[in-house]
N, C-alpha and C positions, 0 to 999 in steps of 0.2 A: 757686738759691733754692728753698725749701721751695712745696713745691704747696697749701701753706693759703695762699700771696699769691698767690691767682690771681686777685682782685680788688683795685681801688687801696685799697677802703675798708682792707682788710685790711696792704697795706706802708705808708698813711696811721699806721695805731695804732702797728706796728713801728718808723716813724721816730719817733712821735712818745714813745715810750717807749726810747728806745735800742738797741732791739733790733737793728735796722738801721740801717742811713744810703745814702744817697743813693751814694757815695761806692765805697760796699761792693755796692751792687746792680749800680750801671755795671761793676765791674770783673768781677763773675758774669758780669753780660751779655756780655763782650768775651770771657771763657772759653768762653764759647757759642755764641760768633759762630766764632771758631777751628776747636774742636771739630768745625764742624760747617761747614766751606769745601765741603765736595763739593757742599752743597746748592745752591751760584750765588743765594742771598738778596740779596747786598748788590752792590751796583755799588762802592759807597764805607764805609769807617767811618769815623766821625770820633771817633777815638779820645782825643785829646788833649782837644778841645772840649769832649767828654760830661765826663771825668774835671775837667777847670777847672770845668765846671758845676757838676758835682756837688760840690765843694767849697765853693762861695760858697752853696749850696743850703742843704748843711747848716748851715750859721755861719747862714743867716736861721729855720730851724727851729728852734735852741736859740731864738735872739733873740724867735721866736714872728710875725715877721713873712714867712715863707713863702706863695706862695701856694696855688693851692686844687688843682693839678696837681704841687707840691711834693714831688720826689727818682719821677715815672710818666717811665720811660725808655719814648721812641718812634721808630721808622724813618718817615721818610719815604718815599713814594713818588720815583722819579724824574722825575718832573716836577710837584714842586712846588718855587716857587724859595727861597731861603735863602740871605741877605745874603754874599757873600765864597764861598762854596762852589761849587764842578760842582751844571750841573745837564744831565742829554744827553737825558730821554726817554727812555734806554735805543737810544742810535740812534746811528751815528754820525757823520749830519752836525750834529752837537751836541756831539763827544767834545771835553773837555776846555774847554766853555764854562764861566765862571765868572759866578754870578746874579748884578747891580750892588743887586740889592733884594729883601727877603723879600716872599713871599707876606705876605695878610694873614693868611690862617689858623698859619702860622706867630710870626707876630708875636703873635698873640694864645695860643699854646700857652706860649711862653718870658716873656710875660708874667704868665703864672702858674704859672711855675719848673717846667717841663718841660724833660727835657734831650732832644736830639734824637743820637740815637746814631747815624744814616747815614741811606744811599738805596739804596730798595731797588729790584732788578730787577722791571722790568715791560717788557711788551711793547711793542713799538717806537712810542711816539707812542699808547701806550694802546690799539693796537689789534690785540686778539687776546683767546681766549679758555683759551689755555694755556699762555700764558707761553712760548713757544715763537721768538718772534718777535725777541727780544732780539738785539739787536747783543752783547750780553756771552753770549749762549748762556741755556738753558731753566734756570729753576727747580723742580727737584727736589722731590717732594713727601713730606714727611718721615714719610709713613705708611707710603712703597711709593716707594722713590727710585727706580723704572721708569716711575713714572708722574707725568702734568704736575698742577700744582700749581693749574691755571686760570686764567684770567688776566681782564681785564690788572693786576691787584695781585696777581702771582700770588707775588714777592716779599716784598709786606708781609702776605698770611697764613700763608707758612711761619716765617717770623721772628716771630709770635707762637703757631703752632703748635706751633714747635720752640724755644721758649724762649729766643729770643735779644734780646729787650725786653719791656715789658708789653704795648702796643699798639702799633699803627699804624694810617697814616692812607693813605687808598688813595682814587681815581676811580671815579667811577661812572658810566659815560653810559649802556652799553648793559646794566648786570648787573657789569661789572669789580671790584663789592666782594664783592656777594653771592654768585656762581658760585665765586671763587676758596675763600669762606668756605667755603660748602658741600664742596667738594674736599678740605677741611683741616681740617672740624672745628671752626668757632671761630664767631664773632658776627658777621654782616655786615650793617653797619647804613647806610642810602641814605635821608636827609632827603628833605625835598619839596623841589623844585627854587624855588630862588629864597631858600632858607632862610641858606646859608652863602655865604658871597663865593668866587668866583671869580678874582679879582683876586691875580695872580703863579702861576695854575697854568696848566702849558703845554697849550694849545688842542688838542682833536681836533673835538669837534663843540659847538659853544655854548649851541645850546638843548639841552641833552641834559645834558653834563658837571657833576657835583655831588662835592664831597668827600663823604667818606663813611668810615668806622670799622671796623676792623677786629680786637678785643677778647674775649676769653676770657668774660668776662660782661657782662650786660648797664646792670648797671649803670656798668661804666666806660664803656663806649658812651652811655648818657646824658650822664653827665659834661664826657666830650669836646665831646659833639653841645651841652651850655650854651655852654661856653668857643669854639667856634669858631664857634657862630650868631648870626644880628643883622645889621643895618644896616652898609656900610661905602661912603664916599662914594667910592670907588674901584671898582664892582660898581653901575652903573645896575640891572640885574634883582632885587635882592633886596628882599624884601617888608620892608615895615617892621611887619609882626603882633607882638604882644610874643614875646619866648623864652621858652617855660615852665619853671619851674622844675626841671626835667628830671632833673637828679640827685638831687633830694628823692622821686623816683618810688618808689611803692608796689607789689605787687603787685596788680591787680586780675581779683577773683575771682567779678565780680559777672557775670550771664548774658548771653550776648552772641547777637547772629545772626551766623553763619558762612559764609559762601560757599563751596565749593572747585569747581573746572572739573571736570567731569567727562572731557572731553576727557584728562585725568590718568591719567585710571584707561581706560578705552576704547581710546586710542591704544598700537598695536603700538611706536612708537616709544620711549618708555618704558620704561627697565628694570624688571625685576617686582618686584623688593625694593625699588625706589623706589617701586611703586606699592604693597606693603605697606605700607611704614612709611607712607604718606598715611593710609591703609585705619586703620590705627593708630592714629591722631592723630585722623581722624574719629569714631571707636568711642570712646578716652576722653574725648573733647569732649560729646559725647550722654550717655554715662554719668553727667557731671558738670553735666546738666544744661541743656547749651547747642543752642541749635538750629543744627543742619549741614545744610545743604542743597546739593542739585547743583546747579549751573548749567550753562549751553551759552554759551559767547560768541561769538557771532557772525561776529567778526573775527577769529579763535584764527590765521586761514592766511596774514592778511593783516599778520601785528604783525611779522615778520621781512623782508621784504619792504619794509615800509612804514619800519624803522628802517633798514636798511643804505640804502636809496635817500638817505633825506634824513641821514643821518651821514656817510655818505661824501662830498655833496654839499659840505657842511661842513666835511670835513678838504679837499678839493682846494681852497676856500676858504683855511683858516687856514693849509695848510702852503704858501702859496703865498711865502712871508715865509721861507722859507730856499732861497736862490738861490747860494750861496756868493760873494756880495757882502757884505752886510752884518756876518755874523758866522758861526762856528762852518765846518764844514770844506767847504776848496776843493780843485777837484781839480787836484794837480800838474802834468795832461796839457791844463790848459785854454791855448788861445793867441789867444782874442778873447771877447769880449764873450759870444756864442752857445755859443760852445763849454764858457765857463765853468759858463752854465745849464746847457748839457745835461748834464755830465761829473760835478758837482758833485752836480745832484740823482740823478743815478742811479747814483751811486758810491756816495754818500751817504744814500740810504734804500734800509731792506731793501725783499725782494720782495710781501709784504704791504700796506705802506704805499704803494710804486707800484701796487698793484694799485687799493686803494681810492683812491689820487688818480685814477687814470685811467678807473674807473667815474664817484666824482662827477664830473669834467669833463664827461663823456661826457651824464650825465641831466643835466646845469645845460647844456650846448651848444645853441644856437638852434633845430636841428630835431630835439631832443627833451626843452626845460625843459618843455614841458605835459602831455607822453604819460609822463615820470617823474617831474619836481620837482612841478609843480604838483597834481600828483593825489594824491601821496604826501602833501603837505600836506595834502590834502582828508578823505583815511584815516586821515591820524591827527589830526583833529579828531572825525571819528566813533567812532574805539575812544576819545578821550578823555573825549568827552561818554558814552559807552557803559559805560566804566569809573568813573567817578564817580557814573553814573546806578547800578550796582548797590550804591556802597560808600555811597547813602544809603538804600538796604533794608537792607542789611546792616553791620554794625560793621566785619566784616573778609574778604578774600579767602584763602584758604588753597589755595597749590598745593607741588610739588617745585622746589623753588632749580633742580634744574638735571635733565634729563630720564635723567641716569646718572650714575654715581661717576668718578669722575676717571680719563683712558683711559691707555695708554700714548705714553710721550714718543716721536711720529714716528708714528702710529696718522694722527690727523686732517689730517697736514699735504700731503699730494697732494690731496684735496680742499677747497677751503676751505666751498664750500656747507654741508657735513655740518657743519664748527666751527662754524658761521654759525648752525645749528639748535641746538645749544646754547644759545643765547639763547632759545629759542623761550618762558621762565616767567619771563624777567628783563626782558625789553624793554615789557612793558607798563606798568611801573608809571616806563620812563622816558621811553613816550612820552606819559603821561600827567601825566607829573612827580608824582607821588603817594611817597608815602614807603612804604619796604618793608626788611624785614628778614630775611638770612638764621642761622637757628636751627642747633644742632647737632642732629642729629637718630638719634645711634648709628651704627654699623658698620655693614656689609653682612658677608655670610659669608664673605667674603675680609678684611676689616680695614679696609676703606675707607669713608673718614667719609659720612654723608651728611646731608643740609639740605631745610628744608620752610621754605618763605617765608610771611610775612604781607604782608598789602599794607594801609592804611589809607588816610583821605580826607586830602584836601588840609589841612596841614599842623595834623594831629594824629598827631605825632609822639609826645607825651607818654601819649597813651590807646596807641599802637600799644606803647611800652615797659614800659609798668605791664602790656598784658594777655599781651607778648612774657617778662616775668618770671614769670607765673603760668604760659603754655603750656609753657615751658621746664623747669615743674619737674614736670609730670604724669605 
């Protein structure tokens, strides 16, 4: 496909003039997906499915009754479910489960004639920051196939970095949309929590976990972010605020107040051409008018710390519900009751995902829910209130999506602490539940993408896109 559709508005005109079809795009995209197997993107294609779609797609575009997502091919992550299809987490005590019921955010994509072209590799149970973690093995980053792709969507941003759909749709609890974004180059876009249903996406941490976009521009990222927010009586946590018109979004160019951490630019930990390209981004923001100022945030030591206690806490919670009883993989060597549990789940989840069940147990365990669960709750009610308290001085927070460019595959994985600080610019706006987006932000002198997040107030999503289209094109 021609690099002038690298927005829907743009294969929107092409279908709707003949230029294209629906039909014609899927089969590009399955040439792409091919082409480019070394990458480990897709767990699944569903090749047949897209191509039927796309068929009935086009017969309702002549007809003119099409809907508004009409011939945008998308990968789903692995663990969001979709009626009749695998769905595993990327894990294998889930290989080979088939979902009985779509998600809702799925339901509501194909109800506005999107075809869903597969499921992409992500790290086991959403939890990782390189894609590394996958029961199917790492996805390859198609800037630099030595190096990880980010994770845990670290599948659904090579597959739209590397052209093998328009968008995708990806997780976000701790950074999983934004960090991968940034790794790759493209849009990573993380609503306010409570904005999009949850309901049919497979559990890691509850209060935390939000769908989230993963799109070449930004305005497809709005578009999706209409069509898959709102109300849904299957999702008690979602806000009933209206959804703003979000795709009709503007540029806005009007003068804003800016935040960025100083902590960004100060800390050794930081690579230095990420802390350029901030340095950058600050400079033409002032040129143009706006006011930038440094901040200190208080809790800068305590936002890592304070997400992996109560996330983990969460997943030894939610994955407690695959036993190899109920469903999905048992282990051949079980020969009671006991033995089943134990053999099943530790045959059955990588080493990662046992690691974080067995920290949260550990901070949720009787002689130490207060000295870790309950104090962790306490932390992040004050960066919460902390973080909201600066984002009504200021319009917006400006830091780096991710504190360096994407490492090499098998680099971070004998330490997990060091991956763990790679969240150190992502985890506040989730544990703040605040909507945040990661930007493309140019190369570094080796060719590797890199990304500067915005953060906005509580579910001003629409102000954060309209000023995400103007910063973008500076």
């Amino acid at each position: 496909m021609s690099k002038n559709y690298s927005s829907y508005a743009d294969v929107k005109r092409g279908l709707q003039n003949g230029e294209l079809t629906a039909e014609g795009l899927v089969k590009n995209y399955l040439k792409k997906i091919k082409a480019n197997t070394r990458l480990n993107v897709f767990n699944e294609v569903f090749e047949q499915d897209a191509l039927a779609s796309a068929k009935s797609i086009d017969a309702r575009i002549k007809s003119g009754t099409a809907g508004k997502l009409a011939g945008m091919v998308i990968a789903i992550k692995d663990n969001i479910c979709y009626k009749g299809h695998k769905v595993s987490a990327s894990s294998r005590i889930l290989d080979n489960f088939t979902s009985i019921y779509s998600s809702t955010i799925v339901e509501r994509l194909l109800a506005q004639d999107a075809i869903i072209i597969g499921r992409a590799n992500c790290d086991e149970f959403a939890m990782g920051a390189s894609n590394e973690n996958s029961f199917y093995g790492p996805v390859k980053n198609a800037a630099d196939e030595t190096r990880v792709s980010g994770g845990s969507s670290g599948g659904s941003a090579v597959a739209v970095q590397a052209g093998m759909c328009h968008a995708a749709i990806g997780t976000d609890t701790g950074g999983s949309v934004r960090q991968p974004a940034s790794f790759c180059g493209v849009v990573g876009f993380k609503p306010t929590y409570g904005r999009i249903s949850r309901h049919g996406i497979i559990s890691y941490a509850s209060s935390f976990d939000q769908v989230g976009t993963l799109t070449k521009s930004i305005s497809d990222a709005a578009l999706l972010f209409e069509v898959m927010a709102g109300p849904d009586d299957f999702d008690s946590t979602l806000s009933h605020k209206p959804v703003p018109a979000a795709a009709e979004h503007t540029t806005d160019k009007g003068k804003k107040k800016i935040a960025y951490l100083q902590e960004a630019l100060s800390s050794p930990g930081v690579d230095a051409e990420v802390k350029n390209t901030l340095i950058n981004a600050i400079e033409k923001l002032r040129a143009d008018g706006h006011t930038v100022k440094a901040i200190s945030f208080e809790y800068l030591e305590y936002l890592v710390p304070t997400y992996y206690i109560l996330a983990m806490a969460e997943a030894s919670s939610n994955l407690a519900r695959y036993d190899g009883v109920h469903y999905g993989f048992r282990s051949p060597n079980a020969t009671d009751l006991t033995s089943t549990y134990k053999l099943s789940r530790s045959e059955g989840f990588g080493k990662e995902v046992k690691r974080r069940i067995m920290l949260g147990t550990f901070v949720l365990s009787a002689g130490y829910y207060d000295a870790y669960y309950a104090k962790a709750q306490k932390v992040r009610k004050l960066i919460r209130e902390q973080t909201r308290k600066i984002l009504q001085e200021y319009d917006f927070l400006l830091t780096p999506t991710a504190p360096e460019p994407a490492f090499p595959i098998g680099k971070k994985e004998k330490d997990p602490v060091v991956t763990y600080l790679h969240d150190i610019f992502t985890v506040q706006a989730s544990l703040a539940g605040l909507p945040a987006i990661s930007l493309p932000a140019g190369n570094n002198s080796k060719g590797l993408p890199l990304g500067l997040q915005l953060l906005a107030g509580g579910f001003a999503e629409e102000q954060l896109l309209n000023f995400s289209e103007y910063f973008s094109e500076l």
